[in-house]
BALUMGU-282051 format. One record per atom (N, C-alpha, C, O): residue number from 1; residue in three letters; atom name; x, y, z. Coordinates in steps of 0.05 Angstrom, whole numbers, plus 5000, padded with zeros to 4 digits. Each point is the difference from the previous one (the first is absolute). Example, Ala and Ser with C-alpha at 12.3 -4.5 7.8 and 13.67 -1.06 7.14 Angstrom:
<vexgus>
     n   res   atom     c1     c2     c3
     1   ALA      N   5264   4886   5156
     1   ALA     CA   4982   5024   5000
     1   ALA      C   5018   5024   5000
     1   ALA      O   5021   5000   5013
     2   SER      N   4972   5021   4973
     2   SER     CA   5016   5024   5001
     2   SER      C   4985   5022   5014
     2   SER      O   5010   5022   5004
</vexgus>
This chain:
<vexgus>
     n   res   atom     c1     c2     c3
     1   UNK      N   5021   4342   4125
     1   UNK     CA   5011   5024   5012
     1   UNK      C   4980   5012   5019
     1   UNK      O   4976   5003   4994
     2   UNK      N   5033   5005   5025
     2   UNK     CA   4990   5019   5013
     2   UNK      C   4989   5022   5002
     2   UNK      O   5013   5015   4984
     3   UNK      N   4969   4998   5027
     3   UNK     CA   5008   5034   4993
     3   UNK      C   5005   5017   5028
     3   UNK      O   4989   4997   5022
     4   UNK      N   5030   5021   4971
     4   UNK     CA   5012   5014   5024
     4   UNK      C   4981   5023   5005
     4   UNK      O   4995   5019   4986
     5   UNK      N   4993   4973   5042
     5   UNK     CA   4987   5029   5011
     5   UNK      C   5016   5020   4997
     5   UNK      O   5024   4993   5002
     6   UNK      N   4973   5035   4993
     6   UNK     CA   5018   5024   5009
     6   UNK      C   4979   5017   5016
     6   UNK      O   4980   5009   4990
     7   UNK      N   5026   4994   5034
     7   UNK     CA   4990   5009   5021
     7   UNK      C   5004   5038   4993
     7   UNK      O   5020   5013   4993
     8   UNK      N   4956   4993   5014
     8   UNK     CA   5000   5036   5001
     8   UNK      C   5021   5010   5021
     8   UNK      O   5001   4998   5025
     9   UNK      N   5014   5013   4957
     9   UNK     CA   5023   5020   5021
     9   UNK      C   4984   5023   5021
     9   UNK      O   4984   5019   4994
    10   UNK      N   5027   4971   5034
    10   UNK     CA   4995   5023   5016
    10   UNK      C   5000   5024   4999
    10   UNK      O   5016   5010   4984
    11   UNK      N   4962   5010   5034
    11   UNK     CA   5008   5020   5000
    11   UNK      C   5014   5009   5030
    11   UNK      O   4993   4996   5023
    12   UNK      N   5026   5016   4966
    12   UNK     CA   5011   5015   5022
    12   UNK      C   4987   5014   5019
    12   UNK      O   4981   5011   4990
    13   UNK      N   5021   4994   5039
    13   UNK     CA   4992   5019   5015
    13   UNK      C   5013   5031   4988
    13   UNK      O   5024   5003   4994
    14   UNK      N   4965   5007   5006
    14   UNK     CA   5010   5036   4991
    14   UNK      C   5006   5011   5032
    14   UNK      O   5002   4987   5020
    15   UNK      N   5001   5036   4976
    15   UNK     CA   5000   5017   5016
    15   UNK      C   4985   5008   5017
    15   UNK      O   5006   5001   5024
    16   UNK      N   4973   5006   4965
    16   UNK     CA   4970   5007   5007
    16   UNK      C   4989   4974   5012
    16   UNK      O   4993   5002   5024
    17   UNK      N   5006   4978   4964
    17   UNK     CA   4990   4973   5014
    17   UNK      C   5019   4990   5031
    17   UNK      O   4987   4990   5018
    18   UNK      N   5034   5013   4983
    18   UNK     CA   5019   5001   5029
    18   UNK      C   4990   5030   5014
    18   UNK      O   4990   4996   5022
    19   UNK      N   5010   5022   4974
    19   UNK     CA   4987   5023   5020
    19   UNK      C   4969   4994   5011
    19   UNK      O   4990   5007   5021
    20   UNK      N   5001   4980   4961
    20   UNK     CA   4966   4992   5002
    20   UNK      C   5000   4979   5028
    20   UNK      O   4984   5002   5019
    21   UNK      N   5040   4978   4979
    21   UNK     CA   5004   4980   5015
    21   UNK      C   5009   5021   5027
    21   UNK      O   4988   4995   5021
    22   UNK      N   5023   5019   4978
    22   UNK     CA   5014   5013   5014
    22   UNK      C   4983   5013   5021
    22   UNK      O   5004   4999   5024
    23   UNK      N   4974   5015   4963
    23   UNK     CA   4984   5012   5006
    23   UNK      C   4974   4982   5014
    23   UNK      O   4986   5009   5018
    24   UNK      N   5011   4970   4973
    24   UNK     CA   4975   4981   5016
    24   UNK      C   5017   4996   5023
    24   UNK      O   4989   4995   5021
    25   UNK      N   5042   5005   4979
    25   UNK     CA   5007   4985   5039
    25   UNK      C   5003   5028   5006
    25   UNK      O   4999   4998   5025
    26   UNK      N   5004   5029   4971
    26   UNK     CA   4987   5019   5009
    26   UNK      C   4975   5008   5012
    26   UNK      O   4997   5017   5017
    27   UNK      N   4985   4971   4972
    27   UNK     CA   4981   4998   5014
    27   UNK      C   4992   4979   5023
    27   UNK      O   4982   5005   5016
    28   UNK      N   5036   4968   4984
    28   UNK     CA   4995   4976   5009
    28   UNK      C   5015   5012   5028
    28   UNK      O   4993   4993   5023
    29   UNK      N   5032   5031   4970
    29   UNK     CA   5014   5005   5019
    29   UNK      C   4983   5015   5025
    29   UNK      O   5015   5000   5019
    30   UNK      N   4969   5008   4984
    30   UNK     CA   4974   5015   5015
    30   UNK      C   4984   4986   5020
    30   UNK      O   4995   5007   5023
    31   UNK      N   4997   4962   4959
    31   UNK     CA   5001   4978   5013
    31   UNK      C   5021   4993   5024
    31   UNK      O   5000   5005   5024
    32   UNK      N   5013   4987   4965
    32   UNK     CA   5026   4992   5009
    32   UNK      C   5009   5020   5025
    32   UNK      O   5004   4988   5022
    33   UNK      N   4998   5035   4978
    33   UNK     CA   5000   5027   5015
    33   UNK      C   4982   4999   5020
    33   UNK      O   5009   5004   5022
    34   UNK      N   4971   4991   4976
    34   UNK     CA   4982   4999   5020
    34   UNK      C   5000   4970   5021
    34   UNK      O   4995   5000   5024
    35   UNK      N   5011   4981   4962
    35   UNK     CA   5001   4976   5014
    35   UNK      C   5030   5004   5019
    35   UNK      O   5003   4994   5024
    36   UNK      N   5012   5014   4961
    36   UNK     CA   5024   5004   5022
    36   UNK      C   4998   5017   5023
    36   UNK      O   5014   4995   5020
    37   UNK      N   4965   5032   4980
    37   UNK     CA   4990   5021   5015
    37   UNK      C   4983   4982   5023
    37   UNK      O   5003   5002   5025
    38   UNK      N   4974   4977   4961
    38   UNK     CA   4983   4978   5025
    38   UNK      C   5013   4984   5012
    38   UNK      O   4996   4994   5023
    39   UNK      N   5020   4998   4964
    39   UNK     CA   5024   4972   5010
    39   UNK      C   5008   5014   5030
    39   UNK      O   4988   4992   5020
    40   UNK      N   5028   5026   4982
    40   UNK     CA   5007   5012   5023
    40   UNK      C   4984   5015   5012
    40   UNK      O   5009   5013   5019
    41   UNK      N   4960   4992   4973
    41   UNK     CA   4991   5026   5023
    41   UNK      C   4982   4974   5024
    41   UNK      O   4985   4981   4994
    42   UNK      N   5023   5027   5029
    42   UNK     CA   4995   4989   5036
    42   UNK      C   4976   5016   5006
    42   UNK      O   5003   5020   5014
    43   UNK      N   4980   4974   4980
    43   UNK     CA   4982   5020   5022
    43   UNK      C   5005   4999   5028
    43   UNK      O   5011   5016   5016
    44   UNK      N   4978   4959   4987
    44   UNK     CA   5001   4994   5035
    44   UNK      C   5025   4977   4998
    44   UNK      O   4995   4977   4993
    45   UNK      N   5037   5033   5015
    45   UNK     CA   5019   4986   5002
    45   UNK      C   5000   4988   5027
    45   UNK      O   5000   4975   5001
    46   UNK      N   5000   5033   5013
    46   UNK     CA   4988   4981   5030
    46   UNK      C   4976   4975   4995
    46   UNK      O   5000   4979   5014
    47   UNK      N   4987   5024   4972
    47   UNK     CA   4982   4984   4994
    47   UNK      C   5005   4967   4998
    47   UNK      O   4988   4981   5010
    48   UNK      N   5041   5021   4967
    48   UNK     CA   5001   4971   5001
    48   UNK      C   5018   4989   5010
    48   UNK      O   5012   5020   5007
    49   UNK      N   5004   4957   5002
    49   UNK     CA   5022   4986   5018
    49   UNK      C   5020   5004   4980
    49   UNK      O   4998   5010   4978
    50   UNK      N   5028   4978   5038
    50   UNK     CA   5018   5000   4981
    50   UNK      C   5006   4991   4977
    50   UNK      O   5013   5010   4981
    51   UNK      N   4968   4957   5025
    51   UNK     CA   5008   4980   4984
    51   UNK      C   4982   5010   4966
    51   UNK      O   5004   4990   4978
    52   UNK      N   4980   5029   5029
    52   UNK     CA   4983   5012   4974
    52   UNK      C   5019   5021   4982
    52   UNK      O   4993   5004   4977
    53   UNK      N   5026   5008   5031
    53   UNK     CA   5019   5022   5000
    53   UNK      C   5023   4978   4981
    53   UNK      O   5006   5003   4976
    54   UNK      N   5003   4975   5041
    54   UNK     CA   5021   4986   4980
    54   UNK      C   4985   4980   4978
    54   UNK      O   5009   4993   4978
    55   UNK      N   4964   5001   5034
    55   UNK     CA   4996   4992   4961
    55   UNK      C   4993   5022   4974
    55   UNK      O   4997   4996   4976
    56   UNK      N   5001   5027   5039
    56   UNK     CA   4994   5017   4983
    56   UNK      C   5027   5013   4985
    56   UNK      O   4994   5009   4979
    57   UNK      N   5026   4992   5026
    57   UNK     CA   5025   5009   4984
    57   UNK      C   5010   4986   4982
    57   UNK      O   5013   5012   4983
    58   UNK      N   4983   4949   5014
    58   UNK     CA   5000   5002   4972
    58   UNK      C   4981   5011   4976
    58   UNK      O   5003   5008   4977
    59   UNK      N   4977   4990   5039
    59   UNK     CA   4974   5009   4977
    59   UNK      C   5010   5038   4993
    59   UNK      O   4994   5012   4980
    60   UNK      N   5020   4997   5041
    60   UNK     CA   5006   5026   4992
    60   UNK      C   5017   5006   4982
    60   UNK      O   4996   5016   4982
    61   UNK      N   5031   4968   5024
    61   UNK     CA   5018   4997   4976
    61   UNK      C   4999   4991   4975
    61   UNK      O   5014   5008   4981
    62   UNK      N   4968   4975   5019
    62   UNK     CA   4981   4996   4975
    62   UNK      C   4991   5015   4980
    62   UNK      O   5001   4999   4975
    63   UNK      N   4987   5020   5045
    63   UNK     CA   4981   5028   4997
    63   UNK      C   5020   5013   4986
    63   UNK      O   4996   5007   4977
    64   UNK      N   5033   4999   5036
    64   UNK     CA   5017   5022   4992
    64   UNK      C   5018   4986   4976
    64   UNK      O   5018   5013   4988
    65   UNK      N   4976   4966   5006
    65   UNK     CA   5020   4997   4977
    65   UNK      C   4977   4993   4967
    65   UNK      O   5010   4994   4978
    66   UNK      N   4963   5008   5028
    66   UNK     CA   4987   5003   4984
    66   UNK      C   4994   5031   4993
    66   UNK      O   4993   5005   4977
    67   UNK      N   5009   5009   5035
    67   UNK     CA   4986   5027   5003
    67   UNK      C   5030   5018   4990
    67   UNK      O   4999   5022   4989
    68   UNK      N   5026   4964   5017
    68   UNK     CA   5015   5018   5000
    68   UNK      C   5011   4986   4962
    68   UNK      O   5007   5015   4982
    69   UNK      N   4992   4959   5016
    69   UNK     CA   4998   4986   4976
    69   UNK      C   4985   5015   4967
    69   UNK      O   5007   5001   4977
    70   UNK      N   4965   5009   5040
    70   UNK     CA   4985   5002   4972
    70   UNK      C   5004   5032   4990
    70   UNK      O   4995   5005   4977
    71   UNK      N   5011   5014   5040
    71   UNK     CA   5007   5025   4989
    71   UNK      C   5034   5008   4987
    71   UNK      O   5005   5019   4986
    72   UNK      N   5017   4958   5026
    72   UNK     CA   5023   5003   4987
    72   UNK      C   4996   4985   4969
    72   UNK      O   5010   5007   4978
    73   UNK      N   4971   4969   5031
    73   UNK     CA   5006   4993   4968
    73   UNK      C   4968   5015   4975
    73   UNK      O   4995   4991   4978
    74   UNK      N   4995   5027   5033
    74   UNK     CA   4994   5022   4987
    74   UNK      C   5017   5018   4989
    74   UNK      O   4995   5005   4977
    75   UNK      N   5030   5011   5038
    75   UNK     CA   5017   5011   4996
    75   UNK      C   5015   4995   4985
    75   UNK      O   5011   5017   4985
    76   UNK      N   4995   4943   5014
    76   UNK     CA   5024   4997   4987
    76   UNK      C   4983   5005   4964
    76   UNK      O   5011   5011   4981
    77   UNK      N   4966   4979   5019
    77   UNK     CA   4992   4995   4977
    77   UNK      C   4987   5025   4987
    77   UNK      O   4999   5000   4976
    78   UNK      N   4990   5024   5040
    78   UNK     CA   4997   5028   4983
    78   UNK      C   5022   5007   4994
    78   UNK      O   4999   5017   4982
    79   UNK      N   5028   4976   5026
    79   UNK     CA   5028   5014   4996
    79   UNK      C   5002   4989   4978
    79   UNK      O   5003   5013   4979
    80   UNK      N   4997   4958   5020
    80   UNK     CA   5004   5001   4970
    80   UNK      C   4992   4994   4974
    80   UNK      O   5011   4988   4982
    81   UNK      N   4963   5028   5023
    81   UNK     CA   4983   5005   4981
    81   UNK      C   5009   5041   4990
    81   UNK      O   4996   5011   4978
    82   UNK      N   5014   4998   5047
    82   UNK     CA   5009   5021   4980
    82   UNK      C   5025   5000   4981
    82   UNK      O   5009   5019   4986
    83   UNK      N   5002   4949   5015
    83   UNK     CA   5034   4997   4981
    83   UNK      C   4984   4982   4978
    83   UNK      O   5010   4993   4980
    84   UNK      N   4969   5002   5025
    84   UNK     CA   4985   4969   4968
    84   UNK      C   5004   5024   4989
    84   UNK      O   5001   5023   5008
    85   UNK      N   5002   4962   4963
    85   UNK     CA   4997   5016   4980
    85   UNK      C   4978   4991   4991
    85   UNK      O   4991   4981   5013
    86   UNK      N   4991   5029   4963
    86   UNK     CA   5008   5032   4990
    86   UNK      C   4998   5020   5024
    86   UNK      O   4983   4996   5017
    87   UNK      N   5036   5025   4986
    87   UNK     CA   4997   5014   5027
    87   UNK      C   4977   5027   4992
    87   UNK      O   4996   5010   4978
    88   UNK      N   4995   4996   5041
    88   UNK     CA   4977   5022   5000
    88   UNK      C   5006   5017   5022
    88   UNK      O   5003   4991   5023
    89   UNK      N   4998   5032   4971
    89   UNK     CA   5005   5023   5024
    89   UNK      C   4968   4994   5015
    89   UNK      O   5002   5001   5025
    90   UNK      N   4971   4994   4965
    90   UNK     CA   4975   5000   5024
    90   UNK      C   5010   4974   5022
    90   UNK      O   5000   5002   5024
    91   UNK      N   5008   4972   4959
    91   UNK     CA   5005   4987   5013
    91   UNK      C   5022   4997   5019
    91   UNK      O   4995   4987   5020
    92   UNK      N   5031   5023   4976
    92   UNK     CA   5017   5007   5018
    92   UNK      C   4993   5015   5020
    92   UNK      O   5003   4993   5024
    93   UNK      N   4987   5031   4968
    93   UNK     CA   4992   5020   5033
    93   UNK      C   4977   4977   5018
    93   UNK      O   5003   4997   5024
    94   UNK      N   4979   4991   4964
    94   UNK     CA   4980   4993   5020
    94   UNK      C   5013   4974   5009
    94   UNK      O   4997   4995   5024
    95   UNK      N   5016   4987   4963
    95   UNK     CA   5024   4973   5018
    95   UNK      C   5009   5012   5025
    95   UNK      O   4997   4991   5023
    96   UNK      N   5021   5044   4967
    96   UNK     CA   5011   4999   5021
    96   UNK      C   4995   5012   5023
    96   UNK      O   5014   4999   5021
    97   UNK      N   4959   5017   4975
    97   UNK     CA   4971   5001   5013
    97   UNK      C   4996   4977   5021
    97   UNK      O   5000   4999   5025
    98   UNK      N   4996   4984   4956
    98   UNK     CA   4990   4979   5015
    98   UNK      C   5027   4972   5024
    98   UNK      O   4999   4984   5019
    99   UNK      N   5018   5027   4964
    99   UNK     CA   5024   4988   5011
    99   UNK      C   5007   5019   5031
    99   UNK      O   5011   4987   5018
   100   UNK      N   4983   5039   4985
   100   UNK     CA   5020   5012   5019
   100   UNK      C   4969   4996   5025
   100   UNK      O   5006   5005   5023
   101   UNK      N   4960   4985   4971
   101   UNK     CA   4985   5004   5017
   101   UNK      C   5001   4965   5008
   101   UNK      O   4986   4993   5019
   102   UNK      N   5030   4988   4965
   102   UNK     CA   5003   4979   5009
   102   UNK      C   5017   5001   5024
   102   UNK      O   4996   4989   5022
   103   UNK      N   5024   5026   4971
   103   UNK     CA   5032   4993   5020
   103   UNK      C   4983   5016   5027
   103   UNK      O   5000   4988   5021
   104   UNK      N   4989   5032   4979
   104   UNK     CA   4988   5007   5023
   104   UNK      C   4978   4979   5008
   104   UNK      O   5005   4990   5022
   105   UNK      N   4982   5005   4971
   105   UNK     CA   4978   4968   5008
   105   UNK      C   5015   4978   5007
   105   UNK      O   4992   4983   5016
   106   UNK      N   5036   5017   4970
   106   UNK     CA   5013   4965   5014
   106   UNK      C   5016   5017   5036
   106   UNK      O   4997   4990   5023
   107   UNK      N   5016   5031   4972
   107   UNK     CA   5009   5014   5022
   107   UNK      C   4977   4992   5019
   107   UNK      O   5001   4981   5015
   108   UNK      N   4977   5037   4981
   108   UNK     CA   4976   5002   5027
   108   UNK      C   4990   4972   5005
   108   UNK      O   4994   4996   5024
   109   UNK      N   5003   4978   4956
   109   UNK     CA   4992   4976   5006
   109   UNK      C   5027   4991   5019
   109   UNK      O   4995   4994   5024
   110   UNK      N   5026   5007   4967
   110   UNK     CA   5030   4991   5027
   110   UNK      C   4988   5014   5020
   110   UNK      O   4984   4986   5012
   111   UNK      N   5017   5045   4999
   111   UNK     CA   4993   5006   5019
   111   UNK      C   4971   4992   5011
   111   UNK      O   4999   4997   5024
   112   UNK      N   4980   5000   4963
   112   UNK     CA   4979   4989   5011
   112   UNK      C   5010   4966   5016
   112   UNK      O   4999   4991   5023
   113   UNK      N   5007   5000   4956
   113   UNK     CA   5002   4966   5001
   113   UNK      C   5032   4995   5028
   113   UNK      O   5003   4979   5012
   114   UNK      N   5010   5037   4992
   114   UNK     CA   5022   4996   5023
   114   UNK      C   4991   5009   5017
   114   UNK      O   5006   4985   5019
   115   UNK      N   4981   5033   4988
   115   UNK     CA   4984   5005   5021
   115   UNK      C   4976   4988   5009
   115   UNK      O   4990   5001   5023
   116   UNK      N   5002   4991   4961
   116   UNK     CA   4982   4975   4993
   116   UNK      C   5012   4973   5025
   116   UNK      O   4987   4993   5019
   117   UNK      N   5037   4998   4976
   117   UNK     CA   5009   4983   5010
   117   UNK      C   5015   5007   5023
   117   UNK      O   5003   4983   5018
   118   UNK      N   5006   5039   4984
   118   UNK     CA   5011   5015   5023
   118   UNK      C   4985   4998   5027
   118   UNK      O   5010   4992   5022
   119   UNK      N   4965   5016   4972
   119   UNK     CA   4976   5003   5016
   119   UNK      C   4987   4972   5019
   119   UNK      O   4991   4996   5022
   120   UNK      N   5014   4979   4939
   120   UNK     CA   4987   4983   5025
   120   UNK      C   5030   4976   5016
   120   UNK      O   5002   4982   5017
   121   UNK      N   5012   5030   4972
   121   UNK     CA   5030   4983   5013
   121   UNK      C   5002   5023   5038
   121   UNK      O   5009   4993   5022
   122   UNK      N   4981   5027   4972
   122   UNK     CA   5000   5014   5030
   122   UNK      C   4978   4988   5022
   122   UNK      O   5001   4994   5024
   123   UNK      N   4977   5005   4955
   123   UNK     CA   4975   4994   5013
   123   UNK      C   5001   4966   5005
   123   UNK      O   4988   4994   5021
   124   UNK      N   5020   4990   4968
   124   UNK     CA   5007   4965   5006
   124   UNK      C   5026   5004   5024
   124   UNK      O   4994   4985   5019
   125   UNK      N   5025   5025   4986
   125   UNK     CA   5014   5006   5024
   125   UNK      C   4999   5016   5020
   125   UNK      O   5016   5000   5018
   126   UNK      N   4958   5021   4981
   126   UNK     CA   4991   5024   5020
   126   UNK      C   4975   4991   5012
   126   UNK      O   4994   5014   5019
   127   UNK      N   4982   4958   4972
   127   UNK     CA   4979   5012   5004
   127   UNK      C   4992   4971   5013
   127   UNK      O   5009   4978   4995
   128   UNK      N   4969   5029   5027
   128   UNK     CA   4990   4978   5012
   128   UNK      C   4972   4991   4990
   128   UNK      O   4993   4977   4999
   129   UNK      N   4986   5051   4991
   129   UNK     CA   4973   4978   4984
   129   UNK      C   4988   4996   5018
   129   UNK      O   5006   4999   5023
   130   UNK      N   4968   4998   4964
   130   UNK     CA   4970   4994   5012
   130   UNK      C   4996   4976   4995
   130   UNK      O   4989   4984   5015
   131   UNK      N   5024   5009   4957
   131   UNK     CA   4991   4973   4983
   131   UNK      C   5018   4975   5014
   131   UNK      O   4997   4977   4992
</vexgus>
């Protein structure tokens, strides 16, 4: 005969452990925030030809679907960490704390990151370049 392993039962993520998660792409979101803010800033837009302007809008779109990516799914996951049970009123207010400064961070990453692309789709059809 054999003998049957019985493997240690998991532990669940809690509540607290999904806000925690929640909270590190809150911070990752900052990152993310700022790279979408460099992605699109031109100093000297005359500077480069067109053909630098159209390889740069995939790398922009890129930009905007990572940047606009890591603060919704912050959001999705502090939200529901205030419904895990066991439920806690500290933990509910700060999810949704942290849930309503996400939805503003994925908002401002879209507007950073479409203007982002806006900019260099004008500048690849408006601009003649040094380069």
């Amino acid at each position: 005969m054999t003998a049957v392993e019985v493997s240690p039962r998991r532990r669940r993520v809690t509540g607290g452990g999904w806000l925690g998660i929640g909270f590190g792409l809150l911070v990752l979101t900052v990152f993310t925030t700022s790279w979408a803010w460099w992605a699109g800033f031109d100093l000297w837009p005359d500077r480069h030809s067109a053909a630098y302007y159209r390889n740069q809008i995939p790398f922009r779109q890129t930009v905007l679907v990572v940047s606009v990516t890591v603060p919704a799914l912050a959001a999705l996951i502090s939200g529901y960490s205030v419904f895990a049970r066991p439920r806690s009123v500290l933990r509910g207010v700060t999810g949704s704390v942290v849930v309503v400064i996400c939805l503003a961070a994925t908002v401002l990453c879209w507007l950073l990151g479409t203007e982002a692309v806006r900019r260099a789709t004008h500048w690849a059809e408006h601009t003649t370049g040094q380069w």
